[in-house]
N, C-alpha and C positions, 0 to 999 in steps of 0.2 A: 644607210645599212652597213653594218658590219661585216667584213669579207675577209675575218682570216686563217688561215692557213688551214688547212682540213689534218684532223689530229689525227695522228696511227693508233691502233688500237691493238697494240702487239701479242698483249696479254687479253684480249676481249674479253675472254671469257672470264674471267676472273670476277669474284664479285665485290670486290676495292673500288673499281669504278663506279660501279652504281649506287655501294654505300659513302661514297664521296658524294656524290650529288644529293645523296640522299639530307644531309647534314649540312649542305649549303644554302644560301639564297639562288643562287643558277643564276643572278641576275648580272654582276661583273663585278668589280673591285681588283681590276688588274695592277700588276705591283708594280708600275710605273713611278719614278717620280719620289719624292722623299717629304716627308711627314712634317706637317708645320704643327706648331702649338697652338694653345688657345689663349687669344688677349685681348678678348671680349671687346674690341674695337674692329672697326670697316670706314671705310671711306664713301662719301658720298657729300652729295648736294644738300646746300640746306632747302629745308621746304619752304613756303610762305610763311610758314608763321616762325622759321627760325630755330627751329625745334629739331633735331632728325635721332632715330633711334637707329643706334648702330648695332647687328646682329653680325655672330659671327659662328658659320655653319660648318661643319665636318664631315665628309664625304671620303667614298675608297675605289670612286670610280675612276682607275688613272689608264685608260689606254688611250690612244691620242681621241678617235671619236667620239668616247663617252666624256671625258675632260672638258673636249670641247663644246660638247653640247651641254653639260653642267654649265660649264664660265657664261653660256648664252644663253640660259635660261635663268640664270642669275640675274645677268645685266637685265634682261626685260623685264625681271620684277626690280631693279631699281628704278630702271628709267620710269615706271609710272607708278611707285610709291616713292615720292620724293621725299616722305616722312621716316619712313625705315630703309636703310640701308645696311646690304646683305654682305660681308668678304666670304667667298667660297675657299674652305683650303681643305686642300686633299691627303687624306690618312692613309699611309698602303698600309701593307698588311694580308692581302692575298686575297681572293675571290670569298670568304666567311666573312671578311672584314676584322678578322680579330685582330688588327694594328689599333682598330676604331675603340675595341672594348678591352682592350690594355690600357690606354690612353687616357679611355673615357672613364674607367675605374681610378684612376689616379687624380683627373681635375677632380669629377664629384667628390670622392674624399677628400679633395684638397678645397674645396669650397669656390672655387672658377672653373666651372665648364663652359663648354660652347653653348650656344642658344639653341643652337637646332642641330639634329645628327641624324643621317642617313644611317639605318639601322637593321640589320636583318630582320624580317616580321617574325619568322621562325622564333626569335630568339625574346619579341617584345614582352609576353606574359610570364618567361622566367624573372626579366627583369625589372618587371613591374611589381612582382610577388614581392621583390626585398626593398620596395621603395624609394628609386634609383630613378623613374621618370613620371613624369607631371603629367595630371591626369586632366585629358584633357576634353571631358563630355561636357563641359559647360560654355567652352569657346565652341566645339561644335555645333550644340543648339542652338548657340545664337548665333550661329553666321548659316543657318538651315541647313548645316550636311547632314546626312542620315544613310542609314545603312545601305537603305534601298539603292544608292546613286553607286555602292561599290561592290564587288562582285562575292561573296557570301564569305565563302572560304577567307579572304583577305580581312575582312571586317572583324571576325571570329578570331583571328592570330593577332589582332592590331589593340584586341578588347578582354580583358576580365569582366563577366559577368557583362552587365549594363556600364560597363564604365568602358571608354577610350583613354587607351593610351598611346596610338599614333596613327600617322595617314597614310595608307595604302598607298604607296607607289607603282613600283614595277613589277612582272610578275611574266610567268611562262608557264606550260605545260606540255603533256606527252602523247604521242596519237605514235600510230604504223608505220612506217617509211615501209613499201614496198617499188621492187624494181620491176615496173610492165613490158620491158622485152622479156629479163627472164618468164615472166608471167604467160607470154606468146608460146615460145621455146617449149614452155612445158606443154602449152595445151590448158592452158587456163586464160580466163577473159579478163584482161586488166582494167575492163571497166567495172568489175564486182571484186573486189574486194573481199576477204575474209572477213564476217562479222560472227559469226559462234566459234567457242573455240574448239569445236570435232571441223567446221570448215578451214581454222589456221591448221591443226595436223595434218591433214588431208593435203594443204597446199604445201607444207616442207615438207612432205613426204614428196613429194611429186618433184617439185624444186632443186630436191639435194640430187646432187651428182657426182658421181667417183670417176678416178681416171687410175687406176690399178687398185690399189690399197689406202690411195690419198684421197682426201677428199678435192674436189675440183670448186664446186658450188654446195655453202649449205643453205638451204631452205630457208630454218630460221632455230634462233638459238633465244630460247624467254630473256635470259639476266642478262644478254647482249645491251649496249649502249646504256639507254635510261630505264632496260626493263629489271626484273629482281623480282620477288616474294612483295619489298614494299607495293610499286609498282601492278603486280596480276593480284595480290592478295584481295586489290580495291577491285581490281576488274571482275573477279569470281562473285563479288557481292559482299566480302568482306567487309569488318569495322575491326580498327588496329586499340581505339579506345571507348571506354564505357563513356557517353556525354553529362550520366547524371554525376556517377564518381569522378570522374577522370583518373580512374586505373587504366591501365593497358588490357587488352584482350588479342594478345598477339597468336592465341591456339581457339580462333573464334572457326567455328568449322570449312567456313568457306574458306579461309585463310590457310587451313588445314591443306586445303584440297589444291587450291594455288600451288604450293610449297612442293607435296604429292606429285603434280602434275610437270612442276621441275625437273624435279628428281628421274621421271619417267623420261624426259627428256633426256637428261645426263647418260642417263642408263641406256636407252637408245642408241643413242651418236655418239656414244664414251666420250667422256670428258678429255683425257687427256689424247685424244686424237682429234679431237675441236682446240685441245690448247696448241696440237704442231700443226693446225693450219693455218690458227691464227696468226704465228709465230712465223709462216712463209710467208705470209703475202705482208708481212712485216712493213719498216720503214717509216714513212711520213703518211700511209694511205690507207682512210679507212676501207674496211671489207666491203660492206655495202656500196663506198660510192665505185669501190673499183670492180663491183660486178660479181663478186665473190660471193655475198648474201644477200638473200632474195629480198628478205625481211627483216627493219630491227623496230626497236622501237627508242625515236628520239626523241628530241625537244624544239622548239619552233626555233629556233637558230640554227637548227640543222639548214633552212632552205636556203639561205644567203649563199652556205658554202656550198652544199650541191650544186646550186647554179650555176657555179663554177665550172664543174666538172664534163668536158666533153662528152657531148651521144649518153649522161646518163635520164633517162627517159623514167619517170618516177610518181607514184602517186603516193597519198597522205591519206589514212583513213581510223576511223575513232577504234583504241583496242578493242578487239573484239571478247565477246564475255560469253558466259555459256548459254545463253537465251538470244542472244544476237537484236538484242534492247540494253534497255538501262546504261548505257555508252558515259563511263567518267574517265575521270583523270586525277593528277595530282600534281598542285601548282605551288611555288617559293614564289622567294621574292623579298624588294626592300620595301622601309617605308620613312616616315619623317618622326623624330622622335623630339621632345623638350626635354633635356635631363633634369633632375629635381637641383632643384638652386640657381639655375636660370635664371638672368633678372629682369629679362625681358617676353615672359610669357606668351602673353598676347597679341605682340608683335611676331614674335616666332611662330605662333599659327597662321597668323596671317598670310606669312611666309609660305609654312608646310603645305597651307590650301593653297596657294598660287601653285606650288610645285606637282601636287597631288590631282588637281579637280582641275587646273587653268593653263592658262597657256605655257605654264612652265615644264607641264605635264606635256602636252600638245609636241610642246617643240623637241625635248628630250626622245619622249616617243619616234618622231620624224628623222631626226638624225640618227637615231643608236640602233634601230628595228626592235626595240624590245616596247613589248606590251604594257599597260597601264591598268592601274584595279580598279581608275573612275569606267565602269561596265558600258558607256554610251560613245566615248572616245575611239575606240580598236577599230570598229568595220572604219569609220569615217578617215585611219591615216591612208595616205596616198598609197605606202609599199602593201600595203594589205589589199588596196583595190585594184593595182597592179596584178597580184600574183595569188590566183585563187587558191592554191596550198594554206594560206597564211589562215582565212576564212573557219577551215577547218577546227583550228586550236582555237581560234573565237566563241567557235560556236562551243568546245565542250568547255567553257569560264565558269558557265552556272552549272553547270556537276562536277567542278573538280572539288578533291580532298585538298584540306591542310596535313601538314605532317602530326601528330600526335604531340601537344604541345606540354610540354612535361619539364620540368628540373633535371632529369637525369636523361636528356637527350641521348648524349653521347656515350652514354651506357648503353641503353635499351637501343641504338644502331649495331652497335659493337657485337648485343648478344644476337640481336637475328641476323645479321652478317654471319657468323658462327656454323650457327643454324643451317643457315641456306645451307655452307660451303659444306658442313657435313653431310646433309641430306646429298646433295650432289656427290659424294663420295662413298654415298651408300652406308655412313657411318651413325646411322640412328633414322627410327622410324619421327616420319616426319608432326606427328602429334605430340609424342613424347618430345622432342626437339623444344616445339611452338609451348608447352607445356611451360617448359624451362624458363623460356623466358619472360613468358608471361610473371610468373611464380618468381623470379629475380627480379625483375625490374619493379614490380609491384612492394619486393622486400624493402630496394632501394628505395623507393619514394617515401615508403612509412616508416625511414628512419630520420 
C-alpha cells in the first residue's frame, strides 16, 4: 500500500483541484526517474524452440512502490513466457502521463514505437479516432475476454463502438469521507450516514461550528477534495453526454440543479470566508484529516493516508443523491495500449492480458493498493479484506460514470470549471452558465 505524505489543501476550495483530477487517470505516473527511448529490443531466455520475441513496453509509473511492482510483475510474465520477453522502461512526465504521449507521437510518426504502452483510458478513444493504436477485438475473442469479466465504465473508454482498443487496467473512484466523532459532537449517529441530499444539509448545518467570526469546523463544502458539478452533476441523476450522438449535455436538468445546489452552498457559507479558513489551517494538512471538516468527498487512496493519522476515527459511505437510492460514482484510470505499427501484435496482447486479467494485474494491485477493472479481482486482494472502508468503493465499480469521452476534452473541462467558479461567485444563473457550455463545446466538436 501506498503511504504518502497527506497533501494541504490550502486553497480547498478552489475548484483547480477538482478539475485537475477531473482530466487525469488518478491512477499514478509520478515523475520519478528519467525517460528511456524505444528500441524495440528486451532481454530474455531463449525458449525451447529457440525463438523468443522481444517486447518492449512504456509505462509513467515512477514512484519507488509503483516501479517496483511494475519491474515484478514484468519479471513474472517473463519467467513463464519464456517465448516473449518483456523490457519495462519508464516514461515520466507527470500523473496524465503526457511524457508517454509526446514520446509516443514522435516514435509512431517516426515508424518505431514500443509494443505496448500504459495509456490513460480517458484518453484511449481520442486516439483511436486518428488511427494511432491497434485494434485489438480479434486478439480478444480469441483468447475469450469479453466485456462481462471488466467493470462497464472501463470497457466503454478502452472501446469504439464493438471494436477494443485496450485493456483496462487500473482504476478508482469517489464515496464520503465523514468524521464520526465530529458526527457524536454534534448529535448525530455515525453509524448512519447521510444518504439524500436534504439529509447531507441537514448534517453540515449541524456540523459547522464558529468560534467568533471564524469559522472553527465546516460541515461540508460540495467541490472540496474530488467533489465539483462533474462529481454531484452524476449524483443528482445527471448525464454530462448524449450516448447515441456523443454531444455533450452539460445544462441536462439535473446537472442544472447539482451546479444550483452549489451555488446555494457558496452563498451560504460565503466563499471567501471558506477560502480564509482554508488558508489557516494551512501547511502540509488536509482539513478533514485534521478535524476541521466533517465531510469531503475523496477517492480510495484517501484510506492508506488517513490511517495514518492519529485518533482520526472515520467512516466512507456512497454520495448521497436526492432519493437516497441510485448510489454512483465516477471512475479514471490506466490501461494497455499497441500503438499502430507495433511489430509484434500478438505478443503484446498477450502481454496486456497478463498485466490486465492475471497475475500481473493481481500483483500490481497487492503492492500499489490501487484497484483493477478485471471486476472479480478487488474484494479477493488482501488490503481490501483487511480494511472494510476499501469494500465500499468496490461495491459502487458497477454504477460508476466514465468521464465524457470527447476530442476536446480539455476544452469542455476548462468551460465547466468556469461555470462552476462563476455560479459560486454568484456571477450567472446557473442554467444559463450549463447552457454555455453545452452550446461551446458542442461548437468545438463539429468543427
Amino acid at each position: 500500500m501506498t503511504t504518502s505524505k497527506v497533501k494541504g489543501l490550502s486553497l480547498v476550495l478552489a475548484v483547480t483541484f477538482f478539475i485537475v483530477f477531473a482530466l487525469t487517470g488518478c491512477g499514478s505516473g509520478n515523475n520519478a526517474g528519467s525517460a528511456g527511448g524505444s528500441s524495440n529490443s528486451g532481454s530474455g531466455k531463449e525458449s525451447a524452440a529457440g525463438k523468443v520475441t522481444k517486447l518492449t513496453f512504456w509505462h509513467p509509473f515512477g514512484s519507488e512502490v509503483e516501479k517496483a511492482a511494475m519491474e515484478e510483475s514484468v519479471k513474472m510474465f517473463n519467467d513463464t513466457h519464456p517465448d516473449i520477453q518483456v523490457k519495462a522502461e519508464f516514461i515520466g512526465g507527470g500523473g496524465s502521463g503526457n511524457g508517454i504521449t509526446d514520446k509516443l507521437t514522435v516514435a509512431i510518426n517516426g515508424g518505431n514505437p514500443p509494443d505496448v504502452v500504459a495509456f490513460d483510458r480517458f484518453m484511449v478513444q481520442q486516439w483511436a479516432s486518428q488511427g494511432l493504436f491497434e485494434e485489438l477485438t480479434a486478439n480478444a475473442q480469441a483468447a475469450g475476454v469479453t466485456a462481462d469479466q471488466f467493470y462497464d465504465f472501463s470497457w466503454k473508454e478502452a472501446s469504439m463502438g464493438d471494436k477494443l482498443y485496450a485493456m483496462p487496467f487500473t482504476t478508482d473512484d469517489r464515496a464520503l469521507f465523514y468524521n464520526k466523532k465530529l458526527f457524536r459532537e454534534a448529535g448525530l449517529d455515525p453509524e448512519n450516514p447521510p444518504k439524500t441530499i436534504a439529509e447531507l444539509d441537514a448534517a453540515a448545518e449541524k456540523l459547522t461550528t464558529k468560534k467568533g467570526n471564524r469559522y472553527d469546523v465546516l460541515g461540508f463544502i460540495p467541490w472540496m477534495g474530488q467533489g465539483g458539478v462533474l462529481t454531484w452533476g452524476w449524483a443528482f441523476g445527471g448525464k454530462y453526454q448524449d450516448p447515441e450522438t456523443g454531444k455533450i449535455t452539460a445544462n441536462d436538468p439535473q446537472i442544472v440543479k447539482a451546479l444550483e445546489w452549489q451555488a446555494g452552498y457558496a452563498q451560504k457559507y460565503q466563499v471567501q470566508a471558506v477560502n480564509d479558513f482554508a488558508s489557516a489551517v494551512g501547511g502540509d494538512i488536509n482539513p478533514f484529516a485534521a478535524g476541521k471538516v466533517a465531510m469531503m468527498v475523496g477517492g480510495s487512496w484517501e484510506i492508506s493516508q488517513f490511517n495514518t493519522v492519529p485518533d482520526l476515527e472515520y467512516g466512507v459511505t456512497p454520495l448521497p443523491t436526492p432519493t437516497g437510492t441510485d448510489f454512483n460514482t465516477w471512475a479514471g484510470g490506466w490501461s494497455f495500449v499497441v500503438p499502430k505499427g507495433a511489430k509484434n501484435k500478438d505478443a503484446a496482447f498477450t502481454f496486456a492480458k497478463f498485466m490486465s486479467m492475471e497475475d500481473g494485474a493481481k500483483n500490481y494491485a497487492e503492492k500499489t493498493g490501487w484497484f483493477v477493472c478485471q471486476k472479480d479481482m478487488n474484494s479477493e486482494l488482501s488490503w481490501v479484506k483487511s480494511e472494510p472502508r476499501y469494500q465500499v468503493f468496490v461495491d459502487l465499480f458497477p454504477n460508476a460514470y466514465a468521464r465524457p469521452i470527447i476530442t476536446k476534452g480539455q476544452f469542455f473541462f476548462d468551460q465547466l470549471n468556469a461555470a462552476q467558479e462563476k455560479a459560486h461567485l454568484g456571477k450567472g444563473d446557473a442554467k444559463a452558465l450549463l447552457d454555455e457550455v453545452t452550446e461551446k463545446t458542442n461548437a468545438e466538436l463539429a468543427k
